[in-house]
C-alpha positions as CSV (number, residue, x, y, z in Angstrom):
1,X,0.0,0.0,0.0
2,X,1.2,3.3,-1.2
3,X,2.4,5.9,2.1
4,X,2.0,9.0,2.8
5,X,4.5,11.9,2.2
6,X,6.9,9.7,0.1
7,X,9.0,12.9,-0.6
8,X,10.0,12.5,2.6
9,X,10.3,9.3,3.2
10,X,13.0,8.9,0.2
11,X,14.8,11.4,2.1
12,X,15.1,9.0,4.8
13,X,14.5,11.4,8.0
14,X,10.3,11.2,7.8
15,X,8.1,8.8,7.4
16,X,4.0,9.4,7.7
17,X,2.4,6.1,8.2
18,X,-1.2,5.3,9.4
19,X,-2.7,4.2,12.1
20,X,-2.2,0.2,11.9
21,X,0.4,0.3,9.5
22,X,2.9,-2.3,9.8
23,X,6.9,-0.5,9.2
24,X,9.9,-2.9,7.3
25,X,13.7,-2.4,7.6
26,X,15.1,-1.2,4.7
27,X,16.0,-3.7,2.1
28,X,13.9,-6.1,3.0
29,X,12.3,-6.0,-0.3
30,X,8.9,-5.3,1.0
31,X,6.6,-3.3,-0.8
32,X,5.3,-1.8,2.7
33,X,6.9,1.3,4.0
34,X,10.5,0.8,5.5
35,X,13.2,2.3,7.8
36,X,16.9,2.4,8.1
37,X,18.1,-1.0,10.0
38,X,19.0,1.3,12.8
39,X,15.9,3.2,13.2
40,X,13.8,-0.8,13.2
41,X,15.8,-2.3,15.7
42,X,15.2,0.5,18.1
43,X,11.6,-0.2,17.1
44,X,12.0,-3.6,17.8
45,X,13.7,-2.9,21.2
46,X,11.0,-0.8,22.3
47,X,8.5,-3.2,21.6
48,X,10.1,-5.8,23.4
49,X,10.6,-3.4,26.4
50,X,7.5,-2.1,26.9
51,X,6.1,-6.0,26.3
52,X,8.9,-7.4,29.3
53,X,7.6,-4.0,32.0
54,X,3.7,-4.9,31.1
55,X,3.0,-1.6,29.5
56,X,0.2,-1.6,26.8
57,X,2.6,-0.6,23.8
58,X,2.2,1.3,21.0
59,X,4.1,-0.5,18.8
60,X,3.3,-4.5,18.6
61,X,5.8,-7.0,16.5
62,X,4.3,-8.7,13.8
63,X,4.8,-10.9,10.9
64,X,3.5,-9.9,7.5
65,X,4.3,-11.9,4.1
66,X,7.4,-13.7,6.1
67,X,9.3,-10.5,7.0
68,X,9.2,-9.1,10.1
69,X,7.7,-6.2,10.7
70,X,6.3,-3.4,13.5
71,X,3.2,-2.2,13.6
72,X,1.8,0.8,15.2
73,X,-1.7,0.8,16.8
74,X,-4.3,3.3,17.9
75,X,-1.8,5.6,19.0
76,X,-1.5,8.9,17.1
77,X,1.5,11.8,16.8
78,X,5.1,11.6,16.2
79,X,7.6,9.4,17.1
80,X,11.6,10.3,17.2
81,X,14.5,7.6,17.2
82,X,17.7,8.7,19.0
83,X,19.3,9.0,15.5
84,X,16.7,11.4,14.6
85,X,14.7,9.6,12.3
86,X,10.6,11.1,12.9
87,X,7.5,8.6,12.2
88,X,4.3,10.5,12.3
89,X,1.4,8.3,12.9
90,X,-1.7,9.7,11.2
91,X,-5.6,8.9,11.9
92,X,-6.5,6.3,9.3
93,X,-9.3,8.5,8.2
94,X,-6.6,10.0,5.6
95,X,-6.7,6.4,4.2
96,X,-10.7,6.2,3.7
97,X,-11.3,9.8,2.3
98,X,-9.8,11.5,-0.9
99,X,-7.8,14.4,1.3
100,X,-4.8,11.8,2.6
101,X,-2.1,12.4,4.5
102,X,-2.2,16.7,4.3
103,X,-6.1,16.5,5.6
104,X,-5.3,14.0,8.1
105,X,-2.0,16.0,9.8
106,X,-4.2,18.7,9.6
107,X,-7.7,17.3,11.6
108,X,-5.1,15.7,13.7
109,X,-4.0,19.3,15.3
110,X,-7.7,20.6,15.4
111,X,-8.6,17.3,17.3
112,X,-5.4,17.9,19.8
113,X,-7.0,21.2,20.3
114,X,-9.7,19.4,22.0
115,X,-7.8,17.6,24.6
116,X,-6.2,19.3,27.9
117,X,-3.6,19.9,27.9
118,X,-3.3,21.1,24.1
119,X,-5.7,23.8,24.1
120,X,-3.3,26.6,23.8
121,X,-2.0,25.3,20.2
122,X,-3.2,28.1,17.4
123,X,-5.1,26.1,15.6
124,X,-5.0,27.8,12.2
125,X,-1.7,28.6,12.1
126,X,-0.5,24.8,12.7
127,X,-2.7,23.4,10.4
128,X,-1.2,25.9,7.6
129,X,2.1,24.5,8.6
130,X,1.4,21.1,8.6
131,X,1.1,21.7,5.1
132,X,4.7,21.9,4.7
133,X,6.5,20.5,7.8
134,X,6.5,17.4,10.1
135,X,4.0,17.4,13.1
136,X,7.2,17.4,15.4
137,X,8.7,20.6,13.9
138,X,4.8,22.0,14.0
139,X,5.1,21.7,17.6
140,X,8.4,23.1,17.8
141,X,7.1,26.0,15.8
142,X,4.6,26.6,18.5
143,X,6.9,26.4,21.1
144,X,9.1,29.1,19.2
145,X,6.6,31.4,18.6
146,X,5.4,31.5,22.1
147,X,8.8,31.9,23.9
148,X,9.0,34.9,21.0
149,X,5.9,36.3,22.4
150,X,7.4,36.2,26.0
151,X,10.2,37.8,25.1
152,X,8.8,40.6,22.7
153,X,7.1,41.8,26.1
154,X,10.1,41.6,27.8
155,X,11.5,39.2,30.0
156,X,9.8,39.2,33.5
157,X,12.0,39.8,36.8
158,X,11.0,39.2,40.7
159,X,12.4,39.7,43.8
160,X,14.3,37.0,45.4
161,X,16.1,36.2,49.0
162,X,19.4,36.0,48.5
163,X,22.5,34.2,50.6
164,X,25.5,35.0,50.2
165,X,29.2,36.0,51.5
166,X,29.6,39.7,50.3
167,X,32.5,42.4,50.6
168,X,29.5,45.0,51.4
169,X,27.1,44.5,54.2
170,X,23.5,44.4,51.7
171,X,20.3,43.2,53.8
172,X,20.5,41.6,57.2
173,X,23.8,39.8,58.6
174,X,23.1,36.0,60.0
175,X,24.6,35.8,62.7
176,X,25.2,32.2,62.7
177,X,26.7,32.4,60.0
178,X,28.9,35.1,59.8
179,X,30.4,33.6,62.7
180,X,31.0,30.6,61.2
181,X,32.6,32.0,57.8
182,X,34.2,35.4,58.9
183,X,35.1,34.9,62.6
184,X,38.3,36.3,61.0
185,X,37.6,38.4,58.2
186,X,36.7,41.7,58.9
187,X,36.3,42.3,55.3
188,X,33.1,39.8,54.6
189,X,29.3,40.2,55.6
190,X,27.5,37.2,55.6
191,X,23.9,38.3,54.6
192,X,20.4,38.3,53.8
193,X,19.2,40.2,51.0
194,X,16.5,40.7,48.7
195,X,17.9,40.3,45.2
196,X,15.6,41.7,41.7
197,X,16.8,39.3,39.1
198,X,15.3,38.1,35.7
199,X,17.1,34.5,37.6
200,X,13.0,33.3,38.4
201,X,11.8,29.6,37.5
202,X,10.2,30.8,34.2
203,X,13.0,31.9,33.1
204,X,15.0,29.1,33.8
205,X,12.7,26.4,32.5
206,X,12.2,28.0,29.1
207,X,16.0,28.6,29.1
208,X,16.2,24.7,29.5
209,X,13.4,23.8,26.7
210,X,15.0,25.9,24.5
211,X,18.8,24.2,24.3
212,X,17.2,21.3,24.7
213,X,14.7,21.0,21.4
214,X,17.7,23.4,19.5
215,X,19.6,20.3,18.1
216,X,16.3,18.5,17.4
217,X,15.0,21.6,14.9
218,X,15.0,20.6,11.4
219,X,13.9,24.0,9.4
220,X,16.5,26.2,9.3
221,X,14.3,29.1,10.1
222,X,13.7,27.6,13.7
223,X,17.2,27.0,14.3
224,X,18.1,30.4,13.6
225,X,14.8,31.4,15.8
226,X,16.2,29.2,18.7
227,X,19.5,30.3,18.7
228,X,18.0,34.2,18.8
229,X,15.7,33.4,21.9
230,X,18.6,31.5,23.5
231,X,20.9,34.3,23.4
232,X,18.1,36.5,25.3
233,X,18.2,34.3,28.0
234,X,22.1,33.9,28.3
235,X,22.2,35.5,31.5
236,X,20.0,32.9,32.8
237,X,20.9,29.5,34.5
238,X,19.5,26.2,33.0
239,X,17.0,24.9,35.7
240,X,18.5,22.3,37.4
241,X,16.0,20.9,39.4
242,X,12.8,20.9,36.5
243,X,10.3,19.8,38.7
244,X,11.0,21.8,41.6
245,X,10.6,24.9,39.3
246,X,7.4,24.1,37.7
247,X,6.0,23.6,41.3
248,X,7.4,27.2,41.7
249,X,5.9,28.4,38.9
250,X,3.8,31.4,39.6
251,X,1.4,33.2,36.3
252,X,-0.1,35.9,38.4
253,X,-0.3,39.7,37.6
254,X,1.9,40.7,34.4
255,X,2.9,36.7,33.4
256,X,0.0,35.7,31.6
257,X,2.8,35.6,28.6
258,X,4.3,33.2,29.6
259,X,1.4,30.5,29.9
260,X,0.9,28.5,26.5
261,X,5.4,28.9,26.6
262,X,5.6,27.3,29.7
263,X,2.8,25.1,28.6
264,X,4.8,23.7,26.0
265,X,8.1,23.7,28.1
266,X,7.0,21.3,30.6
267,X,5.6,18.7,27.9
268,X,9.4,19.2,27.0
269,X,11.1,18.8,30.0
270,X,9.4,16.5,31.2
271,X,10.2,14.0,29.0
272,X,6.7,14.0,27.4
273,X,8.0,15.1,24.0
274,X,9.7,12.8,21.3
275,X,12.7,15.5,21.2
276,X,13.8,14.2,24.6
277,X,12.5,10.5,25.1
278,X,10.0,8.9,27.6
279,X,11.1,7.7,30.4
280,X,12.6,4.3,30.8
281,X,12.3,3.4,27.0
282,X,13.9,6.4,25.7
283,X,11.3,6.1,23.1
284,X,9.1,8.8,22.2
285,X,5.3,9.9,23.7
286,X,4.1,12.6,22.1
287,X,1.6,10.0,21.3
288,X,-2.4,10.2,21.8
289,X,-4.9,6.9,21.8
290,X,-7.3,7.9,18.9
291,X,-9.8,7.1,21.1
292,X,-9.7,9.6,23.3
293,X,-8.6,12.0,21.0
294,X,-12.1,12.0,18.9
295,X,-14.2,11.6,22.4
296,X,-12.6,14.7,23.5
297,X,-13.3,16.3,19.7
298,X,-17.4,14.6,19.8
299,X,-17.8,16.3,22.9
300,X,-16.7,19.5,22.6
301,X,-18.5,19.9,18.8
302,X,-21.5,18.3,19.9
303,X,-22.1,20.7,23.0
304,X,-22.3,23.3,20.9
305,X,-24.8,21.4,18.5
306,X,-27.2,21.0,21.7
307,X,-30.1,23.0,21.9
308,X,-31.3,24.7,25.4
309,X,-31.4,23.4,27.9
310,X,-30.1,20.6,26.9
311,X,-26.8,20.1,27.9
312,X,-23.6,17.1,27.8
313,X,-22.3,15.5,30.6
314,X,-19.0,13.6,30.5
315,X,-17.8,10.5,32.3
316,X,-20.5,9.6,34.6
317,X,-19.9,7.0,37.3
318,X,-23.4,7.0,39.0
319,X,-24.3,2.9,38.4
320,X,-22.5,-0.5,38.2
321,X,-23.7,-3.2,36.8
322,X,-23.5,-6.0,39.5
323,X,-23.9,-5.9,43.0
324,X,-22.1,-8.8,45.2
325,X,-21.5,-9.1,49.4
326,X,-22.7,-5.7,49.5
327,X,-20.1,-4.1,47.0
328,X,-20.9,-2.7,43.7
329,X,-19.0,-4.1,40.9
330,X,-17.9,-3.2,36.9
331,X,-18.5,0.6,36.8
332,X,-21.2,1.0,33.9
333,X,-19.3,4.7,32.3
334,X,-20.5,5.7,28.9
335,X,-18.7,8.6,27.3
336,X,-21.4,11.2,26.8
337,X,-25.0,11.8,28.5
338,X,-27.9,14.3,27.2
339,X,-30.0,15.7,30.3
340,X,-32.6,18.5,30.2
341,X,-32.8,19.8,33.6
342,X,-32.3,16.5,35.7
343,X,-33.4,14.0,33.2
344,X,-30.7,12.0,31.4
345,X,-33.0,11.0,28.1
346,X,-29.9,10.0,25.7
347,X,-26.7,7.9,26.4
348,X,-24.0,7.9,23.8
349,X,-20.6,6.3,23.5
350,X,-17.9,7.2,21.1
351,X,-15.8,4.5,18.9
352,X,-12.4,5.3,16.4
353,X,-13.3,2.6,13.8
354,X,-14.0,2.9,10.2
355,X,-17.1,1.1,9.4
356,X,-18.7,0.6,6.2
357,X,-22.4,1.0,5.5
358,X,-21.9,-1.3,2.0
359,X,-20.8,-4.9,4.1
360,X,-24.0,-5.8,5.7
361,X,-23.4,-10.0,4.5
362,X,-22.5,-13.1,6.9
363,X,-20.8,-11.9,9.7
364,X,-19.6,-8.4,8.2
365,X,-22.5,-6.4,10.2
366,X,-20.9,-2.9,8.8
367,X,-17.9,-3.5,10.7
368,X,-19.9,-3.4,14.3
369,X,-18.3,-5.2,17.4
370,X,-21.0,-7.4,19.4
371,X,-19.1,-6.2,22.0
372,X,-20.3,-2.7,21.7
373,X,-24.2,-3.7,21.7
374,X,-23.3,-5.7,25.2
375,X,-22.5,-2.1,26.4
376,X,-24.7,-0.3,24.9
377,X,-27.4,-2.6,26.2
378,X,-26.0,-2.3,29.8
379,X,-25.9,1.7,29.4
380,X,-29.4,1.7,28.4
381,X,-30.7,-0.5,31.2
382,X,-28.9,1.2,34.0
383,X,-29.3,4.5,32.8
384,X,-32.8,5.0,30.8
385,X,-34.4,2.3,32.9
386,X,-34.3,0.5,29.5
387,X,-36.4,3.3,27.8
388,X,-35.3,5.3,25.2
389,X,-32.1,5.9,22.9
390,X,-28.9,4.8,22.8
391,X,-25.9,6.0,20.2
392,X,-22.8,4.9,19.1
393,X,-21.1,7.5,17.2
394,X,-18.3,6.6,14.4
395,X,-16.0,9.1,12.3
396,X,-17.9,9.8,9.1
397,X,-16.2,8.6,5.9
398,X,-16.9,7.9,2.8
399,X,-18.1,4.6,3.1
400,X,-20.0,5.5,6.2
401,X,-21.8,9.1,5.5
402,X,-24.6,8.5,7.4
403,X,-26.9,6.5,10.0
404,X,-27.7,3.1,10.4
405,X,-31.2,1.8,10.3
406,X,-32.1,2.0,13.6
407,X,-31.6,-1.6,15.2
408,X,-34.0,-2.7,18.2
409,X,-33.4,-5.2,21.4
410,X,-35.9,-7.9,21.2
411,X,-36.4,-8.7,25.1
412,X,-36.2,-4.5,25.4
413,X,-39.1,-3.2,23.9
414,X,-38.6,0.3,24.8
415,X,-35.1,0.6,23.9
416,X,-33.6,1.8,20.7
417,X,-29.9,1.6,19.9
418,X,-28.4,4.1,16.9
419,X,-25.5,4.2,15.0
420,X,-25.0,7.6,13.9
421,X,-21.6,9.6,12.0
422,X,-19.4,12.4,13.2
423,X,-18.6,14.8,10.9
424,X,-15.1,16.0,11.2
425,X,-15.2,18.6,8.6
426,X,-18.3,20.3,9.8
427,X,-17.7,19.1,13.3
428,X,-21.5,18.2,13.9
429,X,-23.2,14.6,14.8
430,X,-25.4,13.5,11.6
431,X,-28.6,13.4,13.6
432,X,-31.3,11.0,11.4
433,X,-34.4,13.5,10.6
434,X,-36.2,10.5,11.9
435,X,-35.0,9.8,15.4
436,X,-37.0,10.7,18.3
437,X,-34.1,12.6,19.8
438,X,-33.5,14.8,16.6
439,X,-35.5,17.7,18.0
440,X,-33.3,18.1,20.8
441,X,-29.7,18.9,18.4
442,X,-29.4,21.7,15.6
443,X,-29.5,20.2,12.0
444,X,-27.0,18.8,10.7
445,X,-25.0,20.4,7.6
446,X,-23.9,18.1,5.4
447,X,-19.9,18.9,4.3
């Protein structure tokens, strides 16, 4: 199967894969996308790592057609080997409409916008420049541009206490110890002192993310941009002690500047980013489960596609399904509930899988997991006293552009269960004109 951004691919320092995809070593004569043999056996290692500590991996290894091969899974972003080589891992979507890899990078960062965490991204900005550049030198861009904005209002400085053996009495002397250090030196003042220096934990940490992303930048523009903010802040120490600084951390009157900078500083520094490594694995995370990614993007969209009073609530965890020696078991949590004042009337749950409306024959079903009906059949019972509507909400595609006919439980007369598209262009849920809860959303504009 043809990949995305082959241009640079052949340059051997990006690769844009899929979710799912499976990744070759180089000269292995597979027609699938490939690495160099360095950049696979780290993949390899990885896998095998996070497989020995129990971790649920991102990367899985497989064999395809006799070669080996890793594969990624659910997990969307940008991965970074230590060599340098990026993988970006797109949502699959790009694969089942005509807009490919460009549309996909670009719905990827409006999605991200969705999630906390990411909010301060500019959304319009980074999708232009996905256009042209990697996902991990979009994020990089971000960074850049808000450390510029800190510093085009000036760098902030505070007031700190100060120790220190001077040659000028300056604050208070301690007694203690300037009879410890000067008993004989008439010439010293051991003192106390209130110090204004730009030297504050802001400063210090995006000091830090800077030198440390600067040999990761791949677009000469953003090296030249790094090494211009890094010379503002030469003065500065590095932050030695990263977490200890980010507790001190303090955005109150004449900081808001600095906010979506150090936002971006601590996914840096704190080893969140594919620039430094994760952790033990010294593999990257700047890595999302799809899942969550489109639940996040469902339920901020369709809020706003709500009509009053109606209104969303998110992760309940009001009923279990079993109850045993006085103990409730198996927390029954769908992702999304309508209510109108204190009446839930609608219980949704949101899915990341391609279905397709076309393969309804033997066991195709559309793609549906039997699985999914179980819950939705628990959700139903538990939460609309087995009267009413359930959802289960899917990306819209091509081959999935709008809602199922409705399907029905036999031994639940009063409960209906839906299976109903998200638009991701027009960011709405295609409501069926038919469905008792259509009233209750805005129409639906088809893209």
């Amino acid at each position: 199967m043809a990949r995305a951004d082959q241009p640079h691919a052949q340059a051997r320092t990006h690769l844009a894969i899929f979710e799912f995809d499976a990744v070759f070593v180089e000269g292995s004569g597979s027609p699938g996308p490939t690495v160099p043999p360095a950049v696979f056996a780290w993949l390899e290692s990885t896998c095998l790592q996070a497989a020995e500590e129990g971790e649920t991996p991102w990367l899985r290894l497989i064999q395809r057609a006799g070669r080996r091969a890793v594969q990624v899974t659910n997990y969307v972003g940008v991965m970074r080997s230590p060599a340098g080589f990026q993988i970006e891992v797109l949502p699959k979507t790009g694969l089942a409409n005509e807009g490919g890899a460009n549309e996909a990078r670009q719905l990827l960062i409006e999605m991200l916008c969705c999630l906390h965490g990411f909010r301060h991204i500019k959304t319009e900005r980074a999708k232009l420049a996905a256009a042209t550049m990697p996902l991990l030198e979009v994020f990089m861009t971000e960074f850049l541009l808000a450390v510029k904005q800190v510093a085009k209002h000036g760098l902030r400085s505070d007031y700190a206490v100060r120790q220190d053996n001077l040659h000028a009495l300056r604050g208070k002397i301690l007694i203690n110890q300037q009879l410890r250090h000067n008993l004989t030196r008439a010439d010293r003042f051991f003192t106390e002192h209130d110090e204004f220096s730009s030297d504050r934990p802001e400063n210090r940490l995006l000091h830090t993310a800077l030198r440390r992303i600067l040999p990761s930048l791949a677009l000469q523009e953003n090296q030249r941009l790094a090494r211009e903010l890094s010379s503002l802040f030469v003065d500065i120490p590095l932050s030695t002690e990263i977490q200890a600084d980010f507790r001190r951390v303090r955005l109150d009157r004449g900081m808001s500047t600095y906010a979506d900078a150090l936002t971006w500083a601590k996914l840096i520094l704190e080893e969140l980013s594919p620039v430094t490594g994760s952790g033990r694995h010294a593999a990257p995370s700047l890595l999302f489960p799809m899942e969550r990614v489109f639940e996040a993007f469902v339920t901020k969209h369709m809020s706003l596609q709500l009509r009053k009073p109606n209104y969303l609530k998110t992760q309940m965890r009001s009923h279990y399904l079993v109850r045993h020696d006085e103990q409730s078991w198996f927390r029954l949590q769908p992702d999304l509930l309508v209510r109108e004042s204190a009446k839930d009337f609608l219980v949704l749950d949101t899915k990341w899988k391609l279905l397709d409306r076309h393969k309804t024959g033997g066991t195709l079903k559309y793609g549906l997991a039997q699985s999914d009906f179980y819950q939705l059949l628990a959700y139903g019972q538990s939460y609309l006293d087995g009267q009413g509507d359930v959802v289960l909400i899917y990306p819209r595609t091509d081959l999935f552009d709008r809602a199922l006919p409705v399907f029905s439980f036999p031994k639940t007369q009063g409960l209906r269960l839906w299976v109903v598209p998200f638009c991701l262009k027009s960011r709405m849920l295609a409501v069926p004109v038919d469905a008792p809860f259509a009233p209750y959303f805005h129409p639906y504009n088809v893209t």
